[in-house]
DRENTORKOL-3810 file (N, C-alpha, C; in nm, 4 decimals):
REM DRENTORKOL-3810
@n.u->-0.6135; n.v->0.0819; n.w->-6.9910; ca.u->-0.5317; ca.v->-0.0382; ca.w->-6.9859; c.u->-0.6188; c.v->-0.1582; c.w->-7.0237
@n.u->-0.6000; n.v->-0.2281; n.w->-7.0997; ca.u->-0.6260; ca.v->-0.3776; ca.w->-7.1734; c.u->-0.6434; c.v->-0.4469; c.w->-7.0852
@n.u->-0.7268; n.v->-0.5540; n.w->-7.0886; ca.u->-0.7352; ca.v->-0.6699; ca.w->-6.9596; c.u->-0.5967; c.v->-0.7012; c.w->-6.9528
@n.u->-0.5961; n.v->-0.7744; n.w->-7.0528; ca.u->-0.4680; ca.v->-0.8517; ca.w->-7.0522; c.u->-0.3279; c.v->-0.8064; c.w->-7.0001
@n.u->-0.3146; n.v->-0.6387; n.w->-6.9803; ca.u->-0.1759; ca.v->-0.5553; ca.w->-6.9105; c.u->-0.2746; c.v->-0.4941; c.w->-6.7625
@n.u->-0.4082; n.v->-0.5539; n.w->-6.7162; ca.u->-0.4070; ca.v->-0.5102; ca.w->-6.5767; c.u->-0.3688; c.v->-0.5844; c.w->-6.4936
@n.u->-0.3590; n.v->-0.7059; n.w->-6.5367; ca.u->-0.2580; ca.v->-0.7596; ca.w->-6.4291; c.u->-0.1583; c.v->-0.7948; c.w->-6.4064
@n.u->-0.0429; n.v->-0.8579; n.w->-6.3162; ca.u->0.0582; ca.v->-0.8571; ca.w->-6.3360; c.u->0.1106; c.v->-0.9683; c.w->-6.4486
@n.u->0.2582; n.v->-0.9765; n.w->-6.4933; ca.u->0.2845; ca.v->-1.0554; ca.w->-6.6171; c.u->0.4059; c.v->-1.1291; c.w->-6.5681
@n.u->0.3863; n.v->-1.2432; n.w->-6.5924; ca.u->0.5373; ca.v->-1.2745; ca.w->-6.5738; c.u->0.6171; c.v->-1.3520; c.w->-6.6342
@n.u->0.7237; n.v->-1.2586; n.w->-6.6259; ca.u->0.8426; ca.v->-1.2279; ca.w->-6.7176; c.u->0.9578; c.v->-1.3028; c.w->-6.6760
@n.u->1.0631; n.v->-1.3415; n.w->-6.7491; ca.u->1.1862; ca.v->-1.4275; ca.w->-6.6980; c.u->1.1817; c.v->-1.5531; c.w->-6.5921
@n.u->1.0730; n.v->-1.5868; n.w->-6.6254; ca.u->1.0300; ca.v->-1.7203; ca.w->-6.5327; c.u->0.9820; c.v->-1.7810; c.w->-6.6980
@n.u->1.0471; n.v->-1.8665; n.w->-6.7389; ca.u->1.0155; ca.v->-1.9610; ca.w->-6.8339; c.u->0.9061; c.v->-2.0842; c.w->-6.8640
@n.u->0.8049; n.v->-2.1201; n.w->-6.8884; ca.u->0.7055; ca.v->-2.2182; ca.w->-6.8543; c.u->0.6758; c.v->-2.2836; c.w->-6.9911
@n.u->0.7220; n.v->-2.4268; n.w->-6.9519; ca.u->0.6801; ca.v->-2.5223; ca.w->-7.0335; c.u->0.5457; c.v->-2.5139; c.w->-7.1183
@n.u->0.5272; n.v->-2.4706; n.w->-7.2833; ca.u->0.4481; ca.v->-2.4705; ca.w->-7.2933; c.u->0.4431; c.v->-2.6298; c.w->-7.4232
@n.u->0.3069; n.v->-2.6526; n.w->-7.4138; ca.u->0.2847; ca.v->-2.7816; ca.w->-7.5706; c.u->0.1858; c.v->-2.7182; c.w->-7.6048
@n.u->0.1900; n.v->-2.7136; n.w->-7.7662; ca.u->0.0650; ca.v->-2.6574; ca.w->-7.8264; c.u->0.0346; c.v->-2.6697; c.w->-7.9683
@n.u->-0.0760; n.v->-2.7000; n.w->-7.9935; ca.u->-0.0876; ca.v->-2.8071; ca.w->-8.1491; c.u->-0.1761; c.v->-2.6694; c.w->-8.1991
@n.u->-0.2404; n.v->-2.7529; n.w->-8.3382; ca.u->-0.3399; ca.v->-2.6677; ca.w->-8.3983; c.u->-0.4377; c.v->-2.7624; c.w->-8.4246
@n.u->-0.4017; n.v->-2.8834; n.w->-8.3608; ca.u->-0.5351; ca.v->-2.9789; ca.w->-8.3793; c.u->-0.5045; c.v->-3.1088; c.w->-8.3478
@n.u->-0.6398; n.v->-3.1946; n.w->-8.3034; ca.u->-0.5853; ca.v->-3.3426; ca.w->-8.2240; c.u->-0.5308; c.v->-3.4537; c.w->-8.3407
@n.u->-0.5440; n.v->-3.3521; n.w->-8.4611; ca.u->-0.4460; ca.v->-3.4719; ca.w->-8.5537; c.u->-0.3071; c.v->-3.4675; c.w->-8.5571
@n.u->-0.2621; n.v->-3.3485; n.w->-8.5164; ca.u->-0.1536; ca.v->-3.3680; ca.w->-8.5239; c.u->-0.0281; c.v->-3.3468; c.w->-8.3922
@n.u->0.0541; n.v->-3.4094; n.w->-8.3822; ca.u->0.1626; ca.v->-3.3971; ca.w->-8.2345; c.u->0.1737; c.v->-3.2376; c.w->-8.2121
@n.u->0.1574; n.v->-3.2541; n.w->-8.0695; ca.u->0.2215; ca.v->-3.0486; ca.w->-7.9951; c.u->0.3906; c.v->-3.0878; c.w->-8.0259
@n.u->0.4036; n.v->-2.9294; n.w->-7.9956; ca.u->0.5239; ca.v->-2.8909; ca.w->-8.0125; c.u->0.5249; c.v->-2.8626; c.w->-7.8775
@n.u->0.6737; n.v->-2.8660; n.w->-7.8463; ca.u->0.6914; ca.v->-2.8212; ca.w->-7.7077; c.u->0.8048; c.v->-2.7026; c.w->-7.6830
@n.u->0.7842; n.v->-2.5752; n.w->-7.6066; ca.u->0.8701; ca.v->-2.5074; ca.w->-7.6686; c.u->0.8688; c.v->-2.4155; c.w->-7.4850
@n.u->0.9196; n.v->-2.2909; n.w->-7.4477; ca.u->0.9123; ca.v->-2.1766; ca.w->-7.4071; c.u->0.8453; c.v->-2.1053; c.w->-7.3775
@n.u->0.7654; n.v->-2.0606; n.w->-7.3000; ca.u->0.7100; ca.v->-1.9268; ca.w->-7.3141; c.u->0.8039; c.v->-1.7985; c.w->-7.2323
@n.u->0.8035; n.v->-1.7161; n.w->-7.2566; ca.u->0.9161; ca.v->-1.5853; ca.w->-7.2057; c.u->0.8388; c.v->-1.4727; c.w->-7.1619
@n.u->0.7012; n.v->-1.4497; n.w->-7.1550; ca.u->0.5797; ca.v->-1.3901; ca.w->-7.0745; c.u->0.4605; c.v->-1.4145; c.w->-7.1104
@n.u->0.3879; n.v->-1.4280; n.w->-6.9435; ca.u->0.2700; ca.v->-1.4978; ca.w->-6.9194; c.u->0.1457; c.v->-1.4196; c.w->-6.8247
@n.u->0.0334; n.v->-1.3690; n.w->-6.9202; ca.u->-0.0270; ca.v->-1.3156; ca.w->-6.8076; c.u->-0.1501; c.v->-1.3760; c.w->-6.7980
@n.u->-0.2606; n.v->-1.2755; n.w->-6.7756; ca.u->-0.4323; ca.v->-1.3607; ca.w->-6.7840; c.u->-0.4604; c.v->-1.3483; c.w->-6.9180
@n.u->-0.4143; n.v->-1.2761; n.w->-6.9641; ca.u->-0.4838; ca.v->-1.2362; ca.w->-7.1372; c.u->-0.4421; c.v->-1.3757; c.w->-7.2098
@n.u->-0.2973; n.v->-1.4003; n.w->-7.1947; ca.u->-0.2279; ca.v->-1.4660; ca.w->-7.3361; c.u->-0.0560; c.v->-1.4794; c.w->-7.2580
@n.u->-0.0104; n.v->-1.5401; n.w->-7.3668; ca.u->0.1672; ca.v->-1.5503; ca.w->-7.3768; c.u->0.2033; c.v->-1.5611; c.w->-7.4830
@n.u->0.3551; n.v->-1.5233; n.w->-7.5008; ca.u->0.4351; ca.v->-1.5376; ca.w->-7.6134; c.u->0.5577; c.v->-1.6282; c.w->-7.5444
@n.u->0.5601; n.v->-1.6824; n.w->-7.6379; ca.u->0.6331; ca.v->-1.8105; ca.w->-7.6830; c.u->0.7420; c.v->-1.8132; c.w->-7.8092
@n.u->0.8480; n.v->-1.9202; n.w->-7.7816; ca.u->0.9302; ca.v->-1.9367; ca.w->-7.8726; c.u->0.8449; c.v->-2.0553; c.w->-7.9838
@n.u->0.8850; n.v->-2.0302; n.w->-8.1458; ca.u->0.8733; ca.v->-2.1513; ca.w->-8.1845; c.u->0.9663; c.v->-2.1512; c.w->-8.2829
@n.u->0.9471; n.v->-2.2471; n.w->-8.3646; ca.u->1.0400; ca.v->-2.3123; ca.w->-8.4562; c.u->0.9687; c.v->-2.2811; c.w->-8.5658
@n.u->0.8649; n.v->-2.3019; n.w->-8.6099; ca.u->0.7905; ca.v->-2.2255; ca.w->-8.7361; c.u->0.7283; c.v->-2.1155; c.w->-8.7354
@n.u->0.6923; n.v->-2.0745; n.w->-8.7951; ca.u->0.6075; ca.v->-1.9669; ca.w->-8.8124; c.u->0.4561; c.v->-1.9299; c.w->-8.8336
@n.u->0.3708; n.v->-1.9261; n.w->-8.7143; ca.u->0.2299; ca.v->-1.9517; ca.w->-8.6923; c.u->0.1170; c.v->-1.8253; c.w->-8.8030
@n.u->0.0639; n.v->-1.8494; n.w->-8.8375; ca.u->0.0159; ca.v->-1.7561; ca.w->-8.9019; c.u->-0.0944; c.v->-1.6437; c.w->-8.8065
@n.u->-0.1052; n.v->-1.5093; n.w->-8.8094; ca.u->-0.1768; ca.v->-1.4672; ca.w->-8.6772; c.u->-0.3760; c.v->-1.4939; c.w->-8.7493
@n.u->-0.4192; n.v->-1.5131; n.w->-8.6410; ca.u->-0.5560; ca.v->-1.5684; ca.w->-8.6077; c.u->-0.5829; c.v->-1.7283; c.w->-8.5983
@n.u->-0.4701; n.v->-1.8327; n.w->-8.6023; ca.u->-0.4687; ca.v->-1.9344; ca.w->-8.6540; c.u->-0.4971; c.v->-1.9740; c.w->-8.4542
@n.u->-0.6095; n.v->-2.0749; n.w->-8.4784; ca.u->-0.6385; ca.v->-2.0946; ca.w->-8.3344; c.u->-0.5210; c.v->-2.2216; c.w->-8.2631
@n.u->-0.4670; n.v->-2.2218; n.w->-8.1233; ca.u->-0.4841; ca.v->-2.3233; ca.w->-8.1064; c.u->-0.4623; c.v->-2.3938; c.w->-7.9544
@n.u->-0.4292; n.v->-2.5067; n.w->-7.9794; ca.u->-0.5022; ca.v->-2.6058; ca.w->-7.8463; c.u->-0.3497; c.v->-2.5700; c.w->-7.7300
@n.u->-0.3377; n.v->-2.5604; n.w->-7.5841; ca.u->-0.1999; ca.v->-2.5346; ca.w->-7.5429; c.u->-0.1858; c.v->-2.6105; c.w->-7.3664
@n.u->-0.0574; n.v->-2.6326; n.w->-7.3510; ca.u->-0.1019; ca.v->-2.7650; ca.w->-7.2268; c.u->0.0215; c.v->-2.6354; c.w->-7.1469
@n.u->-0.0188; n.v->-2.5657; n.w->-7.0740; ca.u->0.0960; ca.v->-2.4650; ca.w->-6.9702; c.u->0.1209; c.v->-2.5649; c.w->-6.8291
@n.u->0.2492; n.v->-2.5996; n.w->-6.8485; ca.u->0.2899; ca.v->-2.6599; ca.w->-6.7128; c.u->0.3273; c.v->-2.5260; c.w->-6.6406
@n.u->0.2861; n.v->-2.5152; n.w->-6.5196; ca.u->0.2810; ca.v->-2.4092; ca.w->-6.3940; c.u->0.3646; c.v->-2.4808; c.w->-6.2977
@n.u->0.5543; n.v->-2.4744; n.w->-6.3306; ca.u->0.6380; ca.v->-2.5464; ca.w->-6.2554; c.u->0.6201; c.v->-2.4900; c.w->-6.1380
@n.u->0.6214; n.v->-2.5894; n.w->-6.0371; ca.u->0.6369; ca.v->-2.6304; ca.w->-5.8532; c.u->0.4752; c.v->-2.6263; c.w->-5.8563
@n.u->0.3927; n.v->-2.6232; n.w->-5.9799; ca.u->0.2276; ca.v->-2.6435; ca.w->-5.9143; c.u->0.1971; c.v->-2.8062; c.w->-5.8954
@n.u->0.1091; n.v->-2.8508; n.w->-5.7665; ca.u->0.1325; ca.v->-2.9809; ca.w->-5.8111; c.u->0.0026; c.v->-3.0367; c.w->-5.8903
@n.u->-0.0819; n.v->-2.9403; n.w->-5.9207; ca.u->-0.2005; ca.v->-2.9777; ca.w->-6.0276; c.u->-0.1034; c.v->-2.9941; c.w->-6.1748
@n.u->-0.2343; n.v->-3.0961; n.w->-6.2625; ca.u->-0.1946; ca.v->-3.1289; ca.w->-6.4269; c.u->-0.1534; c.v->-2.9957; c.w->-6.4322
@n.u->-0.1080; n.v->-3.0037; n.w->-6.5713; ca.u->-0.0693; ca.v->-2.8733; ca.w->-6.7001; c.u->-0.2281; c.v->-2.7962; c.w->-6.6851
@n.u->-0.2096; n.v->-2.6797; n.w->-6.7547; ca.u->-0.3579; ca.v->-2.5818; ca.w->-6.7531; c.u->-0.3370; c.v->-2.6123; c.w->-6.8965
@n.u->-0.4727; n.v->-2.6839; n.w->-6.9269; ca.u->-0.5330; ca.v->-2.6597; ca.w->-7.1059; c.u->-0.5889; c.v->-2.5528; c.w->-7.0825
@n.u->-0.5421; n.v->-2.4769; n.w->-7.2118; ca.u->-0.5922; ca.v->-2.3376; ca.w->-7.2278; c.u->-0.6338; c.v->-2.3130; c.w->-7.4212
@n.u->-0.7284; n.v->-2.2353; n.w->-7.4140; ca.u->-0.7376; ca.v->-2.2553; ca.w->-7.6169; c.u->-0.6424; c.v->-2.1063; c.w->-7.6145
@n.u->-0.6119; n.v->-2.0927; n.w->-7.7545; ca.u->-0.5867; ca.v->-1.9236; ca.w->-7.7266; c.u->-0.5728; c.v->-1.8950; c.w->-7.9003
@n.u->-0.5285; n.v->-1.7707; n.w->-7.9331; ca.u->-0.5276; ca.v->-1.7662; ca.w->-8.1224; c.u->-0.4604; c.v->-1.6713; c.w->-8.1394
@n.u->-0.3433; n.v->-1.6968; n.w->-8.2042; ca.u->-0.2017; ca.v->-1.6083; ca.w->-8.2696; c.u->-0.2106; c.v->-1.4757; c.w->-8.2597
@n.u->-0.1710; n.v->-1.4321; n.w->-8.2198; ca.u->-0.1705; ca.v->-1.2515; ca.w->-8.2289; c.u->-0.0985; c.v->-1.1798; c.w->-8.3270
@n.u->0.0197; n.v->-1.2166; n.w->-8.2768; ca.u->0.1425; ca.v->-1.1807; ca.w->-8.3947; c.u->0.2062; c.v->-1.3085; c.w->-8.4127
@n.u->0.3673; n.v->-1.3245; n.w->-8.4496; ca.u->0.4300; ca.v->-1.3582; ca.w->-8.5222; c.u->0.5572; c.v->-1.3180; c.w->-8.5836
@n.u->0.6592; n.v->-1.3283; n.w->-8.5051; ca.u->0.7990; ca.v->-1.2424; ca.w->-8.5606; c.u->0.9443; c.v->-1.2929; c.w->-8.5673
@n.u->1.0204; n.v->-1.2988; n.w->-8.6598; ca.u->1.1672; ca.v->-1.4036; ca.w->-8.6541; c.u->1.2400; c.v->-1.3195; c.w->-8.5824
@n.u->1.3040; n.v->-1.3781; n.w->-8.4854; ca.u->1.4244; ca.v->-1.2940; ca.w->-8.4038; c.u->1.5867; c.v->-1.3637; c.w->-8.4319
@n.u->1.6189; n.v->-1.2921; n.w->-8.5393; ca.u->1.7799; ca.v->-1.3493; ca.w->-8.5862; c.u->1.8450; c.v->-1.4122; c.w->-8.5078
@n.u->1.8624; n.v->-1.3264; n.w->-8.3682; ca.u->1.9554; ca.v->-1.3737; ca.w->-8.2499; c.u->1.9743; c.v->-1.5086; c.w->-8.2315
@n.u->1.7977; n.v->-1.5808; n.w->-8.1946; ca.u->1.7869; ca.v->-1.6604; ca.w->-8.1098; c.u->1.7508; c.v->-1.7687; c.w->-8.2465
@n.u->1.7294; n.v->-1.7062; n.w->-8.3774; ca.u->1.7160; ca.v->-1.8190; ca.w->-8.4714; c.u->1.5717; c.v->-1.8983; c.w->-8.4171
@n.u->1.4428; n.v->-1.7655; n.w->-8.3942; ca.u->1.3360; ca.v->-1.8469; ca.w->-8.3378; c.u->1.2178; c.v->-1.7870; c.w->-8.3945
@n.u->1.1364; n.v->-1.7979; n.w->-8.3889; ca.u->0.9521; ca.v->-1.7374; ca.w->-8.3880; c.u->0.9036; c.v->-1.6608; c.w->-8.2349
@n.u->0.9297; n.v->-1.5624; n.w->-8.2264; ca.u->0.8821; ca.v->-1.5060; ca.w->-8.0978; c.u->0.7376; c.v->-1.4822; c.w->-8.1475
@n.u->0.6525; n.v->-1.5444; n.w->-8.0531; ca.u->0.4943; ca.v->-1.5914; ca.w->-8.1120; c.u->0.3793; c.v->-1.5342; c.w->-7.9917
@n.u->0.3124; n.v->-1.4268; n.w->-8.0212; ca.u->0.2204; ca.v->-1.3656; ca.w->-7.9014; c.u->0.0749; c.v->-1.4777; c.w->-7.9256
@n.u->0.0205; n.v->-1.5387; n.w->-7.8133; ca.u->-0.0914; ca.v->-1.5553; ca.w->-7.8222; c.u->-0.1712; c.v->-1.5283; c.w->-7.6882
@n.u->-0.2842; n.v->-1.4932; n.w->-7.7662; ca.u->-0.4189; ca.v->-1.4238; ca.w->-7.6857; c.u->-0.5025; c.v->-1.5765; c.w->-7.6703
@n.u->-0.5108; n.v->-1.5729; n.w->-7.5393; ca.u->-0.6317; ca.v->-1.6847; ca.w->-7.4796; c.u->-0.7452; c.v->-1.6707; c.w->-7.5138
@n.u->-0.8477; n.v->-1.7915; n.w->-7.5437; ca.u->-0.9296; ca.v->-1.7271; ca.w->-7.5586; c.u->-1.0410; c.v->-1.8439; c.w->-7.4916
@n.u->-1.1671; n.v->-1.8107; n.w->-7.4508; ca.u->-1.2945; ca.v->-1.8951; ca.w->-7.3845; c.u->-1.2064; c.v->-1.9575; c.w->-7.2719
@n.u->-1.1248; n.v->-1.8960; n.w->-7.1814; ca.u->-1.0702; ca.v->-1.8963; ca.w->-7.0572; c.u->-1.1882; c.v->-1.9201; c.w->-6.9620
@n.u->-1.1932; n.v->-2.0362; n.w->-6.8657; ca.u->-1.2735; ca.v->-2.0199; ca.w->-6.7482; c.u->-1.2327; c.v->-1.9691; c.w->-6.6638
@n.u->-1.3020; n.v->-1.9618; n.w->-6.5564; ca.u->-1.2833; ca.v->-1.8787; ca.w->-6.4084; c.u->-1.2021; c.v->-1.9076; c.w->-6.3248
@n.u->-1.2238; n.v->-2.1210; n.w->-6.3567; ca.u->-1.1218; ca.v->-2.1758; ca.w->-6.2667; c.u->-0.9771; c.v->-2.1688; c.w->-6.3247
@n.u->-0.9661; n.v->-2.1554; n.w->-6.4369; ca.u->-0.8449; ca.v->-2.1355; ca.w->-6.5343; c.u->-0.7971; c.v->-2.0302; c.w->-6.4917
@n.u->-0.8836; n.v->-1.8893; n.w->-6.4814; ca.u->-0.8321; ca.v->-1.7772; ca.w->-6.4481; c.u->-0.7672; c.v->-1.7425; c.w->-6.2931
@n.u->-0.8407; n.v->-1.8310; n.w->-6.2182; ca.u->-0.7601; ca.v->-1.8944; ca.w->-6.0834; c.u->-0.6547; c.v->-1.9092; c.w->-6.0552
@n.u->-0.6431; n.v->-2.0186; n.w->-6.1476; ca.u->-0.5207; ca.v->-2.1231; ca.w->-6.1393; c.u->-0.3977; c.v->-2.0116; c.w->-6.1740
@n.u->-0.4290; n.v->-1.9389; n.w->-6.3050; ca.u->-0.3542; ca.v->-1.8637; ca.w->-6.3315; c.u->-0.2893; c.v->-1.7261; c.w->-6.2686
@n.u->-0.3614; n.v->-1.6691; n.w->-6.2404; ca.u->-0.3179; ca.v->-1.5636; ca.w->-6.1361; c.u->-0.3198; c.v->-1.5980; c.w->-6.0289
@n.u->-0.3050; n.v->-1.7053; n.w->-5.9478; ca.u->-0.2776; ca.v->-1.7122; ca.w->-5.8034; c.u->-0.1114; c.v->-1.7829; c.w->-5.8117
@n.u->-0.0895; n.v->-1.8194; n.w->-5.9638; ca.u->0.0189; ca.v->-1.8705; ca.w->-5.9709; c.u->0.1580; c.v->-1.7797; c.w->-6.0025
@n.u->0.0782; n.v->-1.6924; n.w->-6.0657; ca.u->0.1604; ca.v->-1.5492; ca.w->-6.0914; c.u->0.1896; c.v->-1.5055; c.w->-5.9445
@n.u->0.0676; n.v->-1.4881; n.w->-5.9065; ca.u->0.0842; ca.v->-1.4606; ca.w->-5.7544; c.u->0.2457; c.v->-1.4636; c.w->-5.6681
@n.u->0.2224; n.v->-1.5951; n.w->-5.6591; ca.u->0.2650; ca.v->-1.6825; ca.w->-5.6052; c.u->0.4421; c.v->-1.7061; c.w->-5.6213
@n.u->0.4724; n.v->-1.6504; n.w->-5.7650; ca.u->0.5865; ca.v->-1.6188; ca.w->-5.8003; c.u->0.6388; c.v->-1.4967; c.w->-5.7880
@n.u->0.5490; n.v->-1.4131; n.w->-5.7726; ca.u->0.6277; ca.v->-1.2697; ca.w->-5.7094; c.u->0.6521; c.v->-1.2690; c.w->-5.5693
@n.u->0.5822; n.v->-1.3739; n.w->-5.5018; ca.u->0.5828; ca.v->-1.3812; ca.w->-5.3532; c.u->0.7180; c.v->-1.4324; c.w->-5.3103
@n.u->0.7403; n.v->-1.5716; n.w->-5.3875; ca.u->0.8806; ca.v->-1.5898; ca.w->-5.4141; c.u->1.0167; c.v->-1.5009; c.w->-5.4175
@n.u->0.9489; n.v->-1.4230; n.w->-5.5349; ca.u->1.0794; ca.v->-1.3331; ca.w->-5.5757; c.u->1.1319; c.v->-1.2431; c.w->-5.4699
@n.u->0.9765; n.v->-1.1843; n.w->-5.3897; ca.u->1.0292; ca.v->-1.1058; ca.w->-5.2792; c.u->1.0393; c.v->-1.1224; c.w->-5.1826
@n.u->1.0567; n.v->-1.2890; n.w->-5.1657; ca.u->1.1401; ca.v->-1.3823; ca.w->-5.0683; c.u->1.2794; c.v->-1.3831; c.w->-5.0984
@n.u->1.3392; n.v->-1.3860; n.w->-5.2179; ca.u->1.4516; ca.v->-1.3976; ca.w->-5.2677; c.u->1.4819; c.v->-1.5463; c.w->-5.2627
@n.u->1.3535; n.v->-1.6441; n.w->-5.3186; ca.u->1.3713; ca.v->-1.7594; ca.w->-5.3248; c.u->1.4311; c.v->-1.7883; c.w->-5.4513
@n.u->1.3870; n.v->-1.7220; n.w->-5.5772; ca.u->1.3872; ca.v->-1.7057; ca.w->-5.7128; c.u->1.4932; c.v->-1.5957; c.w->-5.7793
END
C-alpha cells in the first residue's frame, strides 16, 4: 500500500480548495471531492497539464486555524461529461510535519463526527 492510501481519505466532505501555478497570476477556487496525506483531486474548469507544479490554500471547514498552504504537482487530469469539469488528482509535495498534523488530525476528526452522526 502507497503512503498516500495508508491512511484514511476523505471522501464526500467537500473542501474549499485555491490554487495557482504561480504568484503572478490569481488562484482559482474550486472543490476538492477526496483528501488524504498524499494529495487530492479536485474539480477544475481547465485542464492542468500532469507534472505541472502548483501553489494550493485548503480551507479545513469548522478548523479555526488559516487555510493549510500546501505545494503539490498534477498527477492526472480527466474531463468528466456529466459534471462538464476537470476531475484533477494532485500529489503533495515537500509537505511538513506540522502540515501533516494539521492534516490528519483533521481527517481524524471528521470520521469522529460521522460516527457521532453529526455529519
Amino acid at each position: 500500500m502507497s503512503e498516500a492510501r495508508s491512511h484514511r481519505r476523505l471522501l464526500d466532505a467537500p473542501l474549499l480548495v485555491a490554487y495557482t501555478i504561480g504568484d503572478e497570476f490569481e488562484p482559482e477556487r474550486t472543490e476538492t471531492y477526496d483528501v488524504g496525506l498524499g494529495g487530492l483531486a479536485m474539480l477544475s474548469e481547465t485542464e492542468l497539464p500532469s507534472g505541472q507544479a502548483l501553489k494550493l490554500e485548503l480551507e479545513l471547514r469548522g478548523d479555526p486555524r488559516p487555510t493549510l498552504n500546501l505545494t503539490g504537482s498534477v498527477r492526472w487530469c480527466r474531463f468528466d461529461h456529466t459534471i462538464q469539469k476537470f476531475r484533477t488528482g494532485i500529489e503533495f509535495t515537500d509537505r511538513t510535519h506540522e502540515q501533516e498534523t494539521q492534516l490528519l488530525a483533521y481527517i481524524d476528526m471528521m470520521y469522529k463526527l460521522r460516527d457521532l452522526g453529526v455529519l
